[in-house]
N, C-alpha and C positions, 0 to 999 in steps of 0.2 A: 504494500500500500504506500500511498505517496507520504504519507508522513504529515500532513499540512491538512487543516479545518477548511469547510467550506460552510460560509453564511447561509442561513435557507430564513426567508419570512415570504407570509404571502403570496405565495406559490403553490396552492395545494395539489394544483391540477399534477407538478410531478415529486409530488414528496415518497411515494412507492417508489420510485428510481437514484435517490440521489443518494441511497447509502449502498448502490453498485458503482456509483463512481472512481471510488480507489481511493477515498477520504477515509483516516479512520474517528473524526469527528463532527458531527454537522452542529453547528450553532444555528438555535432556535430565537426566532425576535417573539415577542410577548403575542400573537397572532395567530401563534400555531397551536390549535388545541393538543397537549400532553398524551392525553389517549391517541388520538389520531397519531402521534409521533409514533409513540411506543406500537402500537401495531404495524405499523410500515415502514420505518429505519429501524434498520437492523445494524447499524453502528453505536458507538459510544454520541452522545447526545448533551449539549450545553445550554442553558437558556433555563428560563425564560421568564422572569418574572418586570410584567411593564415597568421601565424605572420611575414611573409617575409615582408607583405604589410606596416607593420611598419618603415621598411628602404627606402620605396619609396618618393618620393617627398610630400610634406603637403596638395598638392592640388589633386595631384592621391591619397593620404591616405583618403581623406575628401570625394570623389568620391566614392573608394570603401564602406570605411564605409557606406557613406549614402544608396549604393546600396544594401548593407547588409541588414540594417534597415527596409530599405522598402519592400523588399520582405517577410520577418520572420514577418513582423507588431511588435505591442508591448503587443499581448497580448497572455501571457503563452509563452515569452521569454527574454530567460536573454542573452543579448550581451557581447561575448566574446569572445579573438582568439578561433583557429580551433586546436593551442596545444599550451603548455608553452610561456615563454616568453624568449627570447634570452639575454646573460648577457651584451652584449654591447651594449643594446639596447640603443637608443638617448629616456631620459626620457620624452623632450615636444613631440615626435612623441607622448608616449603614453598618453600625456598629450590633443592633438590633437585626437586622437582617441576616447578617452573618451568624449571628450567637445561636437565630431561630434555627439555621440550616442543621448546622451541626448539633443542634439539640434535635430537630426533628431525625435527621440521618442516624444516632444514633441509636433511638427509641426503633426504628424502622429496623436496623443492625441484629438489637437486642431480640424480636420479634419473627426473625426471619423476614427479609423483603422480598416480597411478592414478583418481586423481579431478578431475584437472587439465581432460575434455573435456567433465563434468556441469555438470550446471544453469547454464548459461552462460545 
């Protein structure tokens, strides 16, 4: 495989084809429904939480991330917005984002994740 990510949003019509490309990770923007991912890329997968969700409240943030989480599972992905980060962004927001992931990912760990017997 080539070694190198390839961006995918908003594209559905060929998200079944872009993890035969020779990519071994596609980055997801906030757009691509999680489920739809997980059943048609069959590569390791990045993404995707809107970075708007960063300016929301600590408890709507902690919400969505976790919802993120659990739907991607933790295994063959890497959590991360859906695109950049914004400059004024409030750092403990993304200090809270982060802290959710890995408290979610490890509860999901502890649990066996539901994605733990895919794309091995």
């Amino acid at each position: 495989s080539s070694g190198i990510n390839a961006e995918y949003g908003g594209a559905y019509h060929s998200i079944s084809k872009i993890s035969y490309l020779g990519y071994n990770v596609v980055g997801l923007d906030w757009t691509v429904d999680p489920n739809i991912a997980r059943d048609f890329v069959h590569i390791s997968v990045q993404g995707n939480l809107d970075p708007c969700a960063l300016y929301a409240p600590k408890e709507e943030l902690i919400a969505k991330t976790t919802e993120m989480v659990r739907q991607f599972g933790v295994r063959n992905y890497i959590a991360n917005l859906g695109h950049g980060i914004y400059p004024d962004m409030d750092p403990e927001h993304v200090r809270v984002f982060v802290d959710t992931v890995h408290s979610v990912s490890e509860e999901l760990m502890k649990k066996g994740d539901p994605y733990s017997q895919l794309y091995t």
